[in-house]
ZABASE-476262 format. One record per residue: residue in three letters; x, y, z of N, C-alpha, C in turn. Coordinates in nm, 2 decimals. Layout:
   aa  n.east  n.north    n.up  ca.east  ca.north   ca.up  c.east  c.north    c.up
  ala       X        Y       Z        X         Y       Z       X        Y       Z
...
END
This chain:
   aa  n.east  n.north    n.up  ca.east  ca.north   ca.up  c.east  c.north    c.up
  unk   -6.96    -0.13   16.65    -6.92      0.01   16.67   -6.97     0.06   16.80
  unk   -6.89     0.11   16.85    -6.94      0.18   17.03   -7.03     0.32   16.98
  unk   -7.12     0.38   17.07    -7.15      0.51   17.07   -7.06     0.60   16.98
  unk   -6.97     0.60   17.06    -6.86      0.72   17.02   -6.84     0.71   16.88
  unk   -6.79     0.55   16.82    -6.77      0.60   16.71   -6.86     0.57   16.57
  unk   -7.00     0.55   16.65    -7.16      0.60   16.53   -7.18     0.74   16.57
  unk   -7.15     0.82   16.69    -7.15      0.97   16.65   -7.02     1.05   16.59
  unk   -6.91     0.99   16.59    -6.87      1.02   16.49   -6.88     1.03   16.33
  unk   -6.88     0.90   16.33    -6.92      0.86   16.19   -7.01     0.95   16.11
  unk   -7.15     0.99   16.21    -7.25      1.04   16.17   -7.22     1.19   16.17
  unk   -7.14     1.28   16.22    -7.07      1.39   16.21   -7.02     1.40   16.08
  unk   -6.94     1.29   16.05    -6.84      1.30   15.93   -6.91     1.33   15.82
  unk   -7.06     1.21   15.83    -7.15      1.26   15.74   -7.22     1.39   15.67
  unk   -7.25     1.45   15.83    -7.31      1.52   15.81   -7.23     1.68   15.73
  unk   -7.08     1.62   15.78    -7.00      1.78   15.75   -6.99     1.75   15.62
  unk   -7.01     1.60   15.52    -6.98      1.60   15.40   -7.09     1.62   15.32
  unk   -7.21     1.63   15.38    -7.34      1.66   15.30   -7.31     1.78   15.28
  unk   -7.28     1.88   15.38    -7.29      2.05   15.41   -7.21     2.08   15.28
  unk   -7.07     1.99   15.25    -6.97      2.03   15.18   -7.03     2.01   15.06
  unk   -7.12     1.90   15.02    -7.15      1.89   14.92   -7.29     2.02   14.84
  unk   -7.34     2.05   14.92    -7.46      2.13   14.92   -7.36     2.29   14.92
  unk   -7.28     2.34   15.00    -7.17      2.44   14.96   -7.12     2.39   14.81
  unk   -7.09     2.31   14.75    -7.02      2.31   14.67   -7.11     2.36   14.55
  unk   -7.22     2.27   14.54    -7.36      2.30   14.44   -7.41     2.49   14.42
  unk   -7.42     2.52   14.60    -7.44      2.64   14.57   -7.32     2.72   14.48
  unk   -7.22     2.71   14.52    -7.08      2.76   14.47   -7.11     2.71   14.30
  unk   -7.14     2.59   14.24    -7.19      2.62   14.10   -7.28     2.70   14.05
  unk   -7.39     2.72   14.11    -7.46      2.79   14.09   -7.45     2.92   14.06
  unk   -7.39     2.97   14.17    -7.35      3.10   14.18   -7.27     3.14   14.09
  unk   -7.17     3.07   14.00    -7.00      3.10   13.96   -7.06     3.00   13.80
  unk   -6.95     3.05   13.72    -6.98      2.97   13.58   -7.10     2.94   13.53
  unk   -7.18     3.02   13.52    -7.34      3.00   13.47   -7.43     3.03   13.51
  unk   -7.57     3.04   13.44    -7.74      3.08   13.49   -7.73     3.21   13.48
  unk   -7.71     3.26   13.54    -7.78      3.47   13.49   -7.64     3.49   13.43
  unk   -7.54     3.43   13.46    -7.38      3.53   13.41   -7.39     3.53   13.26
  unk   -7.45     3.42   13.23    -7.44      3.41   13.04   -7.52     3.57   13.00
  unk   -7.64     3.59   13.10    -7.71      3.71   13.04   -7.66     3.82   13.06
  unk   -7.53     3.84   13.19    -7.45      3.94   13.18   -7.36     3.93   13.09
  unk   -7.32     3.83   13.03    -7.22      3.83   12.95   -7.27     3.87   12.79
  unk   -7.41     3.85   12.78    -7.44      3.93   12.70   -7.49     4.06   12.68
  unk   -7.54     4.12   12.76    -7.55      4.24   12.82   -7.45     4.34   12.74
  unk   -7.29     4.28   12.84    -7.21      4.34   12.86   -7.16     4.38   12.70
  unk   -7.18     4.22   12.62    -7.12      4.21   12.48   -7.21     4.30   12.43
  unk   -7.32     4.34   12.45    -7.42      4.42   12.36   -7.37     4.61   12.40
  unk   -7.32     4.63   12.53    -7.24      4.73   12.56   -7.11     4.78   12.49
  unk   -7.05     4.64   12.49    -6.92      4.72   12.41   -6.94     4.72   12.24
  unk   -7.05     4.70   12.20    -7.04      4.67   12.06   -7.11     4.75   12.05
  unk   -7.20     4.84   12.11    -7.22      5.00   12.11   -7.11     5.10   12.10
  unk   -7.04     5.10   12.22    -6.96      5.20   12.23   -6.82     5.15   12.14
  unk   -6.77     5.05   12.12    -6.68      5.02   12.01   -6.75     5.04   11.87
  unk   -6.84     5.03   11.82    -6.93      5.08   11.71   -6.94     5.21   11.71
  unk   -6.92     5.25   11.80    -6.92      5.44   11.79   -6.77     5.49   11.79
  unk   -6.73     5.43   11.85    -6.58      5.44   11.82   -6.51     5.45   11.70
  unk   -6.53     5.29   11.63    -6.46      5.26   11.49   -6.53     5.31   11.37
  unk   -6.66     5.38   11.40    -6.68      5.37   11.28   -6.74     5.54   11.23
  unk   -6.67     5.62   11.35    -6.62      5.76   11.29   -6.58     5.82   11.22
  unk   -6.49     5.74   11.13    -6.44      5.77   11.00   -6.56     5.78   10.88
  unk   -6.67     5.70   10.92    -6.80      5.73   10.82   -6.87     5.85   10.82
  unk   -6.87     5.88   10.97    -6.98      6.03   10.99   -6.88     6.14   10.97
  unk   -6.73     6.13   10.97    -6.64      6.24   10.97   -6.64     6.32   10.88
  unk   -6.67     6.33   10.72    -6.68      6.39   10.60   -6.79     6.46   10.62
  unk   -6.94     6.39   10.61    -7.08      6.47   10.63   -7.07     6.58   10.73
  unk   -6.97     6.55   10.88    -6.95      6.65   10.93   -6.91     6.77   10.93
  unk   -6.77     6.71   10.84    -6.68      6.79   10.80   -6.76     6.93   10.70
  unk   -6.78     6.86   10.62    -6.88      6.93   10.48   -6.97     7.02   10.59
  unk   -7.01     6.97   10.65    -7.22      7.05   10.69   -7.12     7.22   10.82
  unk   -7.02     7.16   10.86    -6.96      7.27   10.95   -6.85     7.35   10.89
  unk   -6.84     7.33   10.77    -6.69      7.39   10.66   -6.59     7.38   10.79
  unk   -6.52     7.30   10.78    -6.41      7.30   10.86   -6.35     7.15   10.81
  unk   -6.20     7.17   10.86    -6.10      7.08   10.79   -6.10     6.94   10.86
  unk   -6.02     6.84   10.81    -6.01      6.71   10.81   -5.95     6.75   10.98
  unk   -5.82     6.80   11.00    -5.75      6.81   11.09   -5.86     6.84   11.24
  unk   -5.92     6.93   11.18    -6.02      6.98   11.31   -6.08     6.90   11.35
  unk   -6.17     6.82   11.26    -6.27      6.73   11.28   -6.26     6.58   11.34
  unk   -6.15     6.55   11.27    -6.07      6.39   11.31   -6.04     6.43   11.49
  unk   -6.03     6.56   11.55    -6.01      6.59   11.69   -6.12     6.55   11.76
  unk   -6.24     6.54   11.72    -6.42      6.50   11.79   -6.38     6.37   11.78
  unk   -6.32     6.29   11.71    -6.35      6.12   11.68   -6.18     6.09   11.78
  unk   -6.08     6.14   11.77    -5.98      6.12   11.89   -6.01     6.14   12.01
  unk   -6.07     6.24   12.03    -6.16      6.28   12.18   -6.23     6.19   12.20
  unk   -6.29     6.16   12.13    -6.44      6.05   12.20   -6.39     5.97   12.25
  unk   -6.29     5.88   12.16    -6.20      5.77   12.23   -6.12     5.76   12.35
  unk   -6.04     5.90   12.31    -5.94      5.91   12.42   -6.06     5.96   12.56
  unk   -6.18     6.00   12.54    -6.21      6.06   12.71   -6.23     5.91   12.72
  unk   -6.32     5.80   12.63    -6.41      5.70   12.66   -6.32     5.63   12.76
  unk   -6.14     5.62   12.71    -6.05      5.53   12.80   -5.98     5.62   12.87
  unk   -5.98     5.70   12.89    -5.90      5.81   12.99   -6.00     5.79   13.12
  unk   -6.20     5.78   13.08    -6.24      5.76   13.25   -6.27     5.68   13.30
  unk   -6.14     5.60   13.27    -6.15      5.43   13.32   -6.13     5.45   13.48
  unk   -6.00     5.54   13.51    -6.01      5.50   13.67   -6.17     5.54   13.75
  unk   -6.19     5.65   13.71    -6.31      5.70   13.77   -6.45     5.60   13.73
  unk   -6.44     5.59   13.66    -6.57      5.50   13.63   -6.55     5.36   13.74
  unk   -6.45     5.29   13.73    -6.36      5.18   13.81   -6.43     5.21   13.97
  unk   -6.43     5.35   14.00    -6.44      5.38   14.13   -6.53     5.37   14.17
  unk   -6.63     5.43   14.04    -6.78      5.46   14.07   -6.85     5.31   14.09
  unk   -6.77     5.17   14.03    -6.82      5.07   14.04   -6.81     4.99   14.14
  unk   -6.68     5.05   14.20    -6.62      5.00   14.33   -6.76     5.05   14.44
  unk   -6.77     5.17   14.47    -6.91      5.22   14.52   -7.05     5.20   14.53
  unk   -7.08     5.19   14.39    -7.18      5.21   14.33   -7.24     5.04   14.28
  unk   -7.18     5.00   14.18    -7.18      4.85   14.20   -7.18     4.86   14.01
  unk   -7.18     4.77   13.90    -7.18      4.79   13.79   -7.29     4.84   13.73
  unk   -7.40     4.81   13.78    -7.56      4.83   13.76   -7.56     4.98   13.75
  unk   -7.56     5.06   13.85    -7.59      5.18   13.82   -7.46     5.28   13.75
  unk   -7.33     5.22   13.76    -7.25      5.31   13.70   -7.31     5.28   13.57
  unk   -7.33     5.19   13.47    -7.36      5.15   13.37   -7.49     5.23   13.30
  unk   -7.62     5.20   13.36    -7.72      5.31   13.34   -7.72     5.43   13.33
  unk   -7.60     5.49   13.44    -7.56      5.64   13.40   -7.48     5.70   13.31
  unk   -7.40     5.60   13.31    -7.33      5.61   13.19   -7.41     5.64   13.03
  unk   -7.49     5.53   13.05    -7.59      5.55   12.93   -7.65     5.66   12.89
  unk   -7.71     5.67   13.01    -7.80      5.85   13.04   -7.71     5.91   12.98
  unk   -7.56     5.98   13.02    -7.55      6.09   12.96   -7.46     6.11   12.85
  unk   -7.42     5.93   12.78    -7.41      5.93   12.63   -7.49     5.98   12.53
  unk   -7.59     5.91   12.60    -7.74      5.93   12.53   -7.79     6.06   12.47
  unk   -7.79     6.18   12.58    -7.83      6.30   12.56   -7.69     6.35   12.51
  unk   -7.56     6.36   12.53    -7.44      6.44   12.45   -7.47     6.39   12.34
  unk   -7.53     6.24   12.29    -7.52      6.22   12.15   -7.60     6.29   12.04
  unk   -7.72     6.29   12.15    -7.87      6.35   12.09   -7.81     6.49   12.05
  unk   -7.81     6.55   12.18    -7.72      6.69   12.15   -7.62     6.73   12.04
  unk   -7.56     6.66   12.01    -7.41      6.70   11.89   -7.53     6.65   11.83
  unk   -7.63     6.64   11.76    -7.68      6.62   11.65   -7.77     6.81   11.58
  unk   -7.76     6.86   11.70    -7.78      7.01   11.69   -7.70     7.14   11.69
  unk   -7.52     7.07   11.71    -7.45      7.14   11.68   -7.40     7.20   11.53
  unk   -7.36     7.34   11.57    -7.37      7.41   11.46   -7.22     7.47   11.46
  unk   -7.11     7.43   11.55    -6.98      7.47   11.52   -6.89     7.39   11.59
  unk   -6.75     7.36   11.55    -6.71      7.24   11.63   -6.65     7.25   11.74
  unk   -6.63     7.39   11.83    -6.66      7.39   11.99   -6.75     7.29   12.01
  unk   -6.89     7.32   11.97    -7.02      7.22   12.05   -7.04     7.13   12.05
  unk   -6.93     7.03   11.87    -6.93      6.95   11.87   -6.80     6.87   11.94
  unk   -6.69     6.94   11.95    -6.57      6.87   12.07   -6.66     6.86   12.21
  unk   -6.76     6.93   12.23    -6.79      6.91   12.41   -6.88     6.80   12.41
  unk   -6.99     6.81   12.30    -7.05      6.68   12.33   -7.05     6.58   12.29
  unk   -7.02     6.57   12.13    -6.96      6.49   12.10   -6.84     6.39   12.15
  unk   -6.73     6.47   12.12    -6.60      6.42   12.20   -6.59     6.39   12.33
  unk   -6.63     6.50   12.43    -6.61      6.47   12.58   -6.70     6.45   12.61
  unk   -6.88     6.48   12.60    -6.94      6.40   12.73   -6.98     6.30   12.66
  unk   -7.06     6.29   12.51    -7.06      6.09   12.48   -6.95     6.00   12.52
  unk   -6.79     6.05   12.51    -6.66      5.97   12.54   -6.72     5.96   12.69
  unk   -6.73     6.04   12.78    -6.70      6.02   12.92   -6.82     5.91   12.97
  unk   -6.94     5.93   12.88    -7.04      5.85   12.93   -7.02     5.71   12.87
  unk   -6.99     5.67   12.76    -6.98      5.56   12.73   -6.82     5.52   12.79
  unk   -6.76     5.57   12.82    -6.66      5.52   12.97   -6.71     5.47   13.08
  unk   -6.83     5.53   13.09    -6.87      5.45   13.25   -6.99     5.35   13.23
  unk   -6.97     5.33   13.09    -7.05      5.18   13.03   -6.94     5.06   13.01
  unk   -6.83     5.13   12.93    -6.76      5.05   12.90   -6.69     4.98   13.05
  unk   -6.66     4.98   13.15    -6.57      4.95   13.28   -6.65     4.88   13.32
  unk   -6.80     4.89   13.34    -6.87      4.86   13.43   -6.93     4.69   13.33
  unk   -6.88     4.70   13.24    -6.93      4.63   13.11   -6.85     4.50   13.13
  unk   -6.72     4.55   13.16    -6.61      4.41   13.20   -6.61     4.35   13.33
  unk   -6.60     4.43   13.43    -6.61      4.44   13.54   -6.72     4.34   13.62
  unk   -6.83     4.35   13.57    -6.96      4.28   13.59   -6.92     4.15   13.55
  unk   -6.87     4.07   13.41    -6.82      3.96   13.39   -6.78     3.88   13.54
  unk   -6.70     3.94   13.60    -6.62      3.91   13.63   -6.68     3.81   13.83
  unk   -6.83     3.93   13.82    -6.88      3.87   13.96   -6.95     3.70   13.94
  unk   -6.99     3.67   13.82    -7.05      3.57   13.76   -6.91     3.44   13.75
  unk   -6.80     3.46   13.73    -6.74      3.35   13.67   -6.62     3.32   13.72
  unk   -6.57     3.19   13.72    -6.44      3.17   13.85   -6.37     3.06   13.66
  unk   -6.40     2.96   13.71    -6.30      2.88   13.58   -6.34     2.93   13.43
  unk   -6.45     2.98   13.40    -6.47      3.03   13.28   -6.44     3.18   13.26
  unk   -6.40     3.23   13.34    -6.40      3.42   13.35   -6.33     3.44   13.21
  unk   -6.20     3.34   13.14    -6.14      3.45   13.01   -6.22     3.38   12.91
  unk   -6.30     3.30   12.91    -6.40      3.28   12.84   -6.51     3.36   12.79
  unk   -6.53     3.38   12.95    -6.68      3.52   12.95   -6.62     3.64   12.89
  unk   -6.49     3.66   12.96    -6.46      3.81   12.88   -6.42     3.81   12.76
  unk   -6.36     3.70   12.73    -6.34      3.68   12.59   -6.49     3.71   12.50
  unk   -6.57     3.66   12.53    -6.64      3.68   12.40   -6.74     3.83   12.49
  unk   -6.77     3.90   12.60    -6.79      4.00   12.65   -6.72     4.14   12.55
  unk   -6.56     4.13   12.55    -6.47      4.24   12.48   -6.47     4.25   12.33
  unk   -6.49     4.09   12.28    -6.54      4.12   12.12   -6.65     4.17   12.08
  unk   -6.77     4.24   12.15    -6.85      4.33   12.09   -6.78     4.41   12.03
  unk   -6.66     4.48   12.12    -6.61      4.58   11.99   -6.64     4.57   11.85
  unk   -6.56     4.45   11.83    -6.51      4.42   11.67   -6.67     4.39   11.60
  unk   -6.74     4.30   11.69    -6.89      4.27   11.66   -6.96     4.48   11.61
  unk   -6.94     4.52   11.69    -6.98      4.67   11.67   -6.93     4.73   11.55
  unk   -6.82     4.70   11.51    -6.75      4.77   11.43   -6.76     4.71   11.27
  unk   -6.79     4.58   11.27    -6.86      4.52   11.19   -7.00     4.59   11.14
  unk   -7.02     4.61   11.22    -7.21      4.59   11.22   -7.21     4.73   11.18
  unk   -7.21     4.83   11.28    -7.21      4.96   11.32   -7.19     5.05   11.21
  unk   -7.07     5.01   11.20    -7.02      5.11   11.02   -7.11     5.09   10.90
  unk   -7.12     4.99   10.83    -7.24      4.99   10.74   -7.37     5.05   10.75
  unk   -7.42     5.04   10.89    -7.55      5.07   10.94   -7.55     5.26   10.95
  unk   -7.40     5.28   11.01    -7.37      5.46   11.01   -7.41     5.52   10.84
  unk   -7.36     5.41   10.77    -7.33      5.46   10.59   -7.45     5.51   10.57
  unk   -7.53     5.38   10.59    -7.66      5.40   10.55   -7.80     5.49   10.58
  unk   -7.75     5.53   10.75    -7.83      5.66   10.78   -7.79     5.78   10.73
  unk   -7.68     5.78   10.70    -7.64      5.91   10.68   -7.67     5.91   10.50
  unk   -7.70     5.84   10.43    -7.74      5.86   10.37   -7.89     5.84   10.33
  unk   -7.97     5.82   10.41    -8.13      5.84   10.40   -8.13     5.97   10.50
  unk   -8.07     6.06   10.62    -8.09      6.06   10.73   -8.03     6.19   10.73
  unk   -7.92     6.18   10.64    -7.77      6.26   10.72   -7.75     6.26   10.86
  unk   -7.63     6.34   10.89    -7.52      6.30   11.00   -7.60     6.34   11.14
  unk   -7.66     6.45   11.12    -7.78      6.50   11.22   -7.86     6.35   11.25
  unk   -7.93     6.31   11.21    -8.02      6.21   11.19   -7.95     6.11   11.24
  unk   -7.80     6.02   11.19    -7.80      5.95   11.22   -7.73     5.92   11.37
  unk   -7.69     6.06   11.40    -7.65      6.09   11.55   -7.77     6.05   11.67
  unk   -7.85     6.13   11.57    -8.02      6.08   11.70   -8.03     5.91   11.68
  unk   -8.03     5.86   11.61    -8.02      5.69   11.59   -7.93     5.63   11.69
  unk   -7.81     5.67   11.66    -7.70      5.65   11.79   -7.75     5.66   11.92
  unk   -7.79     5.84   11.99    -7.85      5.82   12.07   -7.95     5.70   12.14
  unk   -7.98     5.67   12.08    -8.08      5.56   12.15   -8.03     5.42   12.13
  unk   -7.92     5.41   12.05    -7.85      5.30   12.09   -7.79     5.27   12.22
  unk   -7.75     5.39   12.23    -7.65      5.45   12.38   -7.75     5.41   12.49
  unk   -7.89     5.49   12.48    -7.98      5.45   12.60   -8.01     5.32   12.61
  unk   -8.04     5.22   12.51    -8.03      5.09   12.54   -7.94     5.06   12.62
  unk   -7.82     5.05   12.64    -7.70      5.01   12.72   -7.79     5.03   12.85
  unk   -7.88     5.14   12.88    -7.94      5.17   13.02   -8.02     5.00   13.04
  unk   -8.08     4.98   12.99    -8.16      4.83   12.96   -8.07     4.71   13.00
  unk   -7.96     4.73   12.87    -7.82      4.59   12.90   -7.76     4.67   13.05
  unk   -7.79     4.76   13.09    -7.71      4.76   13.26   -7.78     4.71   13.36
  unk   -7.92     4.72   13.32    -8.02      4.63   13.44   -8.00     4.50   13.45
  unk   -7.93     4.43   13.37    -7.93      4.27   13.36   -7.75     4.28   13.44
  unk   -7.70     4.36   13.50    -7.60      4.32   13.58   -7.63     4.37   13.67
  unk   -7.71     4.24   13.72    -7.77      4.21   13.89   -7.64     4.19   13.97
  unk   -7.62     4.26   14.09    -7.50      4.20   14.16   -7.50     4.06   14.24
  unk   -7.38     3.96   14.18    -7.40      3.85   14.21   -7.41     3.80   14.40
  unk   -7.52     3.76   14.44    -7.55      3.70   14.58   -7.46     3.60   14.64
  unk   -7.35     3.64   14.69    -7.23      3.54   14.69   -7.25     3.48   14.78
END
């Protein structure tokens, strides 16, 4: 072989080591190692806020009863919560665009957290449609977005995997959550087991720290 083509050769090499060492990082980074802990994070997020969702039908009656007010009125705090939770999808979306998932997610938590705490002191169902309904719904909206969203920096050929089992916290929540509601409210009542909730909600602030933004 002449000069010319041992420094080729040795070029060729070298550009295929680079590719190979790109490619390792590129595993690293994508389908696996921290994303599984986002992915459970995230699953432990929706199975909060889908658990608070589905399983309003439990706390509905104790409510109903402790505020003398009708089925019609009351079933409006458990539509609200839902409908703000997915109505502040674009804005939450935005805030993650900006912001990054991490902290839309924390904040979100924050002020589920305290509207939840709060409706545990309400005494008429004005106080309870504001905090209940709209600021727990709005805050656990900007848990819920930032919850899927985050999957999504972690995983390239696994991503409907990740989300896949990410989005079934719901049902995981709703499972779980409803029995757990029954039973505070009966050692606890609806007051009581609202403050319990609360601090489920602030947890999510915890599962938001573990969606480190991926180092691409």
């Amino acid at each position: 072989m002449s000069e010319r083509e041992v420094l080729i050769f040795l070029k060729d090499e070298e550009d295929a080591k680079k590719s190979d060492e790109s490619r390792d990082e590129s595993e690293e980074l994508y389908d696996g190692g921290w994303g599984w802990y986002v992915v459970a994070a995230s699953f432990l997020c929706n199975m909060v806020g889908g658990g608070l969702a589905y399983s309003f039908g439990v706390i509905m009656e104790p409510m109903r009863a402790d505020l003398d007010t009708g089925v019609g009125s009351i079933s409006l705090v458990g539509g609200l919560f839902s409908g703000v939770t997915m109505l502040t999808g674009p804005l939450a979306a935005e805030c993650v665009n900006r912001f990054g998932s991490r902290k839309t997610c924390i904040v979100g938590s924050i002020i589920s957290s305290v509207a939840m705490f709060a409706s545990s002191y309400c005494t008429s169902l004005v106080s309870l449609l504001i905090t209940y309904g709209i600021l727990a719904g709005f805050g656990l909206g900007f848990v819920y977005v930032p919850s899927v969203v985050a999957v999504g920096d972690y995983f390239r050929e696994k991503l409907s995997l990740a989300t896949g089992i990410c989005v079934c916290g719901s049902g995981a929540g709703t499972f779980v959550l409803a029995p757990f509601t029954s039973f505070l409210i009966r050692h606890f009542g609806w007051r009581g087991c609202n403050r319990v909730m609360a601090l489920f909600c602030l947890a999510c602030a915890l599962f938001g720290l573990v969606m480190v933004p991926n180092k691409k």
